[in-house]
C-alpha positions as CSV (number, residue, x, y, z in Angstrom):
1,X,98.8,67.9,123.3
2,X,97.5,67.0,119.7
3,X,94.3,68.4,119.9
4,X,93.3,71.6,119.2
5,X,90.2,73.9,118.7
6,X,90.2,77.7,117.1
7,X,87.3,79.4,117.9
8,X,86.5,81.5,114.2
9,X,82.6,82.3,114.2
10,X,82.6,85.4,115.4
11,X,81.1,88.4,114.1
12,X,83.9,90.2,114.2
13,X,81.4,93.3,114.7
14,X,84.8,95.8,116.0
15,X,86.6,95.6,113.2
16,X,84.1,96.8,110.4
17,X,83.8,97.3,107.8
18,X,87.0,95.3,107.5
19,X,85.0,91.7,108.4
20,X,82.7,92.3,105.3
21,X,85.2,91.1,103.4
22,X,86.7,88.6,105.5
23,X,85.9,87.0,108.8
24,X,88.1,88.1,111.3
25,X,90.3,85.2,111.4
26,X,90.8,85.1,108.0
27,X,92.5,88.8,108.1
28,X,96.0,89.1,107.3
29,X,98.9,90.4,109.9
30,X,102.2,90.0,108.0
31,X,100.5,88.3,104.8
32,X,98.9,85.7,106.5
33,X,96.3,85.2,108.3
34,X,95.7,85.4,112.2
35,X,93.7,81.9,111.8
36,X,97.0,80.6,110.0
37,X,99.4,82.0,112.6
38,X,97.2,80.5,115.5
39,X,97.3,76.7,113.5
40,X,101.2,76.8,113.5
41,X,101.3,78.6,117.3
42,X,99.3,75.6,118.3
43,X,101.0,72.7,116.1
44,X,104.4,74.1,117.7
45,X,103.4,72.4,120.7
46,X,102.1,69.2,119.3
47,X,98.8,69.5,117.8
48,X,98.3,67.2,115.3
49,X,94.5,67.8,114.6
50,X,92.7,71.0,114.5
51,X,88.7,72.0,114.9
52,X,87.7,75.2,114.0
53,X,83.9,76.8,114.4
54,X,83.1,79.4,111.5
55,X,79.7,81.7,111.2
56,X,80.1,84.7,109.1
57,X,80.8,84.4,105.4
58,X,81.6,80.6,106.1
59,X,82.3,79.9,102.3
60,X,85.7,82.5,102.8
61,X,87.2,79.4,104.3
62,X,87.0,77.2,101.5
63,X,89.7,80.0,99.7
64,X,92.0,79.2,102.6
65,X,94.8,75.9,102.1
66,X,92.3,73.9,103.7
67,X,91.2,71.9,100.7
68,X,87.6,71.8,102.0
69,X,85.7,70.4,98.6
70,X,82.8,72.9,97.5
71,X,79.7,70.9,98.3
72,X,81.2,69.5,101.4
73,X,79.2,72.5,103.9
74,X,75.6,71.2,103.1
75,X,76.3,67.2,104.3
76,X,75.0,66.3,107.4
77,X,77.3,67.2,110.5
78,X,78.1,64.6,113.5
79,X,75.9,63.9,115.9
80,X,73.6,67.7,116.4
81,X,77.1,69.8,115.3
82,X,76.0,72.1,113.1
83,X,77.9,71.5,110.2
84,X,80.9,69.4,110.3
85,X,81.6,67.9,107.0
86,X,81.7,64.6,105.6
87,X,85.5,65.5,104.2
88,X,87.6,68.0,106.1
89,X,90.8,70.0,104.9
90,X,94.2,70.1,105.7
91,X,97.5,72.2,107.5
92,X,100.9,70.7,106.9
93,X,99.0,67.2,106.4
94,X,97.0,67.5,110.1
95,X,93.3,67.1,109.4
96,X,91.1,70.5,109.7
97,X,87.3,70.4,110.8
98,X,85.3,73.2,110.1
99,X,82.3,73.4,112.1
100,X,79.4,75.6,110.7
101,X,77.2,77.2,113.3
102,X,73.9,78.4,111.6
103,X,73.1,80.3,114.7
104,X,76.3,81.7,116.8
105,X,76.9,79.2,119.8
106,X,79.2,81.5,121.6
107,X,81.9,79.9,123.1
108,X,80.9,77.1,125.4
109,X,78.4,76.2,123.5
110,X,80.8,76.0,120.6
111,X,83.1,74.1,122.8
112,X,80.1,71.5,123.4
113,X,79.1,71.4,119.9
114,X,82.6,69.2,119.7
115,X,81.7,66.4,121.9
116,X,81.7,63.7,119.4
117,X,84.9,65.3,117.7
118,X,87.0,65.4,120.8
119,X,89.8,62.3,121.6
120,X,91.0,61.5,125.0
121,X,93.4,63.6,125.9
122,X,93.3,67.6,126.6
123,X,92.3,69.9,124.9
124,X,94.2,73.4,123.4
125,X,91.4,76.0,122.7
126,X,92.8,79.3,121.5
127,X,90.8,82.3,120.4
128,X,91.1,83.3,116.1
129,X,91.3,87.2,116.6
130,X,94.6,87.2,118.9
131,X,98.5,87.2,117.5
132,X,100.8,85.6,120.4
133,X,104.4,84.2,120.6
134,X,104.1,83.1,124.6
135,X,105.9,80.0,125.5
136,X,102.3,77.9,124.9
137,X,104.6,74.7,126.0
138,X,104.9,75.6,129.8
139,X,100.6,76.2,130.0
140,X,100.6,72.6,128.5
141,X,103.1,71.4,130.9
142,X,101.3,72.9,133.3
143,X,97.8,71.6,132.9
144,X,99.0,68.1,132.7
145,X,100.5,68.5,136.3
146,X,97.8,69.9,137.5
147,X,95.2,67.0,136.8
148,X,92.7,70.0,136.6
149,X,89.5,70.2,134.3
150,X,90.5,73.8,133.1
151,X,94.1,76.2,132.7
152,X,94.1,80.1,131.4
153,X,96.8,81.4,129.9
154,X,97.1,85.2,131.5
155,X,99.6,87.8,131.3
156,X,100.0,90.3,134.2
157,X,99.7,93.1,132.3
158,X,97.2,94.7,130.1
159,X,93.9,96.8,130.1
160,X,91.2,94.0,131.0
161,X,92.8,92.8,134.2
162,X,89.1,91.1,134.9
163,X,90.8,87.8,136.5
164,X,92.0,87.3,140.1
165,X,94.4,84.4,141.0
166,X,96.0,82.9,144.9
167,X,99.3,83.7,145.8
168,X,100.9,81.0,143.9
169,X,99.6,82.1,140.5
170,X,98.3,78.7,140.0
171,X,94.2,79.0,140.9
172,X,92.0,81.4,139.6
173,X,90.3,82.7,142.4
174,X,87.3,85.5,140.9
175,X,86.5,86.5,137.4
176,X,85.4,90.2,137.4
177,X,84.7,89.7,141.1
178,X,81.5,87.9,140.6
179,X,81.9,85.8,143.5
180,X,82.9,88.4,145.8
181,X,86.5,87.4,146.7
182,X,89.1,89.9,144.8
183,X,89.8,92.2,142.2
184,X,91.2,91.2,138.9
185,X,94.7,91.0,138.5
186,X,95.6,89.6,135.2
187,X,94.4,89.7,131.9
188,X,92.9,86.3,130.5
189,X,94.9,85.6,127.2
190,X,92.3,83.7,125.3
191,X,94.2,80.5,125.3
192,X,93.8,77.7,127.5
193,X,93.5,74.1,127.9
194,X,90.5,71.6,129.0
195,X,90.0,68.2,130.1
196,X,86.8,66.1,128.0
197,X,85.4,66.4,132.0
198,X,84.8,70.6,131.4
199,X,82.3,69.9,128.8
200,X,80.0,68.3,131.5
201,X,79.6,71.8,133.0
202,X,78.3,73.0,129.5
203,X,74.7,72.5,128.6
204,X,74.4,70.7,125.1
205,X,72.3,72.8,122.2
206,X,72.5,76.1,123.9
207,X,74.3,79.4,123.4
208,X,76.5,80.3,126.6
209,X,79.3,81.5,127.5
210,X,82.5,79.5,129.1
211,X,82.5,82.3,131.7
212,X,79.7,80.3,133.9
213,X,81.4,77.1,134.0
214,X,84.2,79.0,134.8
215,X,83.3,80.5,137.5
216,X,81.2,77.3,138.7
217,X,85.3,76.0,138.8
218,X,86.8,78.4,140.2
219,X,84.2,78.2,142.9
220,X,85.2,74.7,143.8
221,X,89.1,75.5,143.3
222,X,89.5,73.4,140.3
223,X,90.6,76.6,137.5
224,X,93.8,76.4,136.8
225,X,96.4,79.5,136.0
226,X,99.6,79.5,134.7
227,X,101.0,83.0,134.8
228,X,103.1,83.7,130.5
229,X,104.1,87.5,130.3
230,X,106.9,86.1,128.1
231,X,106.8,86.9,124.7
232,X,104.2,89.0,122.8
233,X,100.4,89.0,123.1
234,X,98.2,91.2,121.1
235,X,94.3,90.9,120.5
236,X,93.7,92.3,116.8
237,X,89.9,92.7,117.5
238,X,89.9,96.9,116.4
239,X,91.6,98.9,113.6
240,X,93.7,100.7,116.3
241,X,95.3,97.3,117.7
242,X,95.6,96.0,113.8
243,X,97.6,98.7,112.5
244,X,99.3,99.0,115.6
245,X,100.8,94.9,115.0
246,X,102.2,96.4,112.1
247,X,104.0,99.1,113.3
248,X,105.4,97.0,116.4
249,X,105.5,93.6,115.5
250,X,108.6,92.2,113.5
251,X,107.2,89.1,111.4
252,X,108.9,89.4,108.5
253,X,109.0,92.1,105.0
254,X,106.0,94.6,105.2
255,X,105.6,94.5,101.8
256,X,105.3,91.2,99.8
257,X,107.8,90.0,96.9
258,X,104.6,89.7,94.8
259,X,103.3,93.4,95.8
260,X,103.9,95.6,93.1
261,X,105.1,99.0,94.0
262,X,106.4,101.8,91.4
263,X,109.3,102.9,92.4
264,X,108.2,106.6,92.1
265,X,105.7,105.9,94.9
266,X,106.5,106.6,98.1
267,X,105.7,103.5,100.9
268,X,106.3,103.9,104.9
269,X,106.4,101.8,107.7
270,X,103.1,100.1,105.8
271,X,102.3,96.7,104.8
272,X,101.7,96.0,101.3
273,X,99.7,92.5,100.4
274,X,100.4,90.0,98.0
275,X,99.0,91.6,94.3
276,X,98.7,94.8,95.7
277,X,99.7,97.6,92.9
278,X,100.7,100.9,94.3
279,X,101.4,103.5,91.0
280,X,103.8,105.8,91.0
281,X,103.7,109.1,92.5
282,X,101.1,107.4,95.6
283,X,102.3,108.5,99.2
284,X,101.3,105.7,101.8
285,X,102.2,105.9,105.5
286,X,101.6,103.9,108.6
287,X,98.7,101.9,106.7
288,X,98.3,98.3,105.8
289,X,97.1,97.6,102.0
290,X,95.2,93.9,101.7
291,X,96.1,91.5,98.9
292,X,95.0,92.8,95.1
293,X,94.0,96.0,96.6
294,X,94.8,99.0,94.6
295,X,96.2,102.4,95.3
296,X,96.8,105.1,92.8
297,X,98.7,107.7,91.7
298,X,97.6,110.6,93.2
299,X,96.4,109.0,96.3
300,X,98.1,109.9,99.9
301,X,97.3,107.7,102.8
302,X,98.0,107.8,105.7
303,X,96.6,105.4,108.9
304,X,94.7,103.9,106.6
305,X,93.4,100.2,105.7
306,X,93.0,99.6,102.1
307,X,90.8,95.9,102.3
308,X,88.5,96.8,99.5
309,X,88.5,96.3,95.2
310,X,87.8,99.6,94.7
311,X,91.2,101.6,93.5
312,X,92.1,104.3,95.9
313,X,92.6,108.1,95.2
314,X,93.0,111.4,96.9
315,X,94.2,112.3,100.0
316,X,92.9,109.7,103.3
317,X,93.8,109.7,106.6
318,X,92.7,107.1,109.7
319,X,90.2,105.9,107.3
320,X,89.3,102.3,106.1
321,X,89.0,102.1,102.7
């Protein structure tokens, strides 16, 4: 697998007013971001080259360790994809391509939009607003085995059990029963794989969804499943699930050697961003506090998520600030 495509242009309309700042992929879990975490989740399994689509607030990107030169968004793109510039960026020396969608393709036709950037080979697509640590190497061992166009990633578990597989765990049978065979069973973990042959089920220059061409698969018995409730799976999409990775999740310090906290201040189970300053005599709890963001003294937080450059003070609770 050395191909693979982070889908980063959406809207990110759940998680505001968080997403004015940043796109949604471009928010930090642990001091870095989720778009950063899914680049190394995928290059663990071989990827060697990267695509990602961005929308809103595309210029963010450029502040990333991409090395995407300013100027470089308003060349022409290749062959109708909106935006894909003359020079790309960088991760740990694999060429990045940012793709630009003026108008939101959603996700198939963001998928199509790479036809003229896509090798031979599959493909390892992986949504930008979900954290993971599943054993990704056993759905690309099982795609290549299979020979088939398309294989989900799902967990068995979860709240959105919209997909319904065979006995073996291997086909996908329904997706929210809209061909009248079953139930859903599993959850779809927003990470699969594609053969170049998928894009022929996508029309080119319009906004659709995968979930057709899905389902035009599955139909025929070609959508492939491979069944990973190892290891942890979170989507980040809402404030609840964010602060939530924080509490649960154990990816290293929660606050940063470069965050600045008085020790007079009082700091629990929160994360505390790089440049963050919290003064002395501040009381934060259960919240998460973005890079350079500022807290003062008499402020008490608690549930909170402090993402903006406006210094906080007084007493919060559950609120974004």
């Amino acid at each position: 697998m050395h191909q693979a495509f982070i889908l980063g242009a959406g809207l990110g309309t759940r998680l505001r007013p968080l997403t004015t700042r940043l796109p949604k992929p471009l928010i930090p879990l642990f001091h870095k971001s989720l778009a950063e975490r899914a680049l190394d989740t995928c290059e663990a399994v071989g990827v060697r080259r990267f695509a990602i689509n961005t929308h809103h607030l595309p210029e963010l990107w450029r502040d990333q360790t991409f090395g995407i030169p300013n100027g470089a968004w308003d060349r022409p793109g290749l062959a109708g994809g909106n935006g894909l510039p003359a020079e790309f960026g960088h991760w740990h020396d694999r060429p990045v391509h940012l793709f630009q969608e003026p108008d939101l393709l959603e996700t198939g036709g963001g998928l199509k939009n790479l036809l003229h950037w896509i090798e031979d080979g599959p493909l390892l697509i992986h949504n930008g607003d979900i954290f993971t640590t599943m054993p990704l190497q056993r759905l690309v061992d099982a795609h290549r085995a299979s020979g088939l166009p398309v294989t989900l990633a799902l967990r068995s578990q979860g709240e959105a059990l919209h997909i319904a597989v065979d006995e073996a765990g291997t086909r996908v049978m329904d997706i929210r029963n809209k061909l009248g065979r079953s139930e859903g069973s599993h959850l779809f973990s927003g990470i699969y794989c594609v053969n170049r042959e998928f894009l022929d089920y996508l029309p080119a220059g319009e906004k659709v969804s995968v979930i057709p061409a899905f389902l035009k698969l599955a139909e025929e018995g070609r959508l492939g499943a491979v069944v990973l409730d190892e290891g942890h799976w979170m989507d980040l999409g809402d404030r609840v699930s964010y602060l939530l990775a924080h509490r649960t999740l154990d990816l290293g310090p929660l606050i940063h050697p470069e965050a600045k906290v008085d020790p007079l201040a009082i700091v629990e189970r929160s994360a505390v961003g790089p440049g963050a300053i919290i003064e002395a005599g501040a009381v934060v709890r259960d919240s998460v506090v973005w890079p350079g963001a500022v807290v003062r003294g008499d402020a008490a937080i608690d549930g909170c998520i402090v993402y903006s450059d406006r210094p906080v003070s007084g007493p919060h609770a559950d609120a974004d600030l």
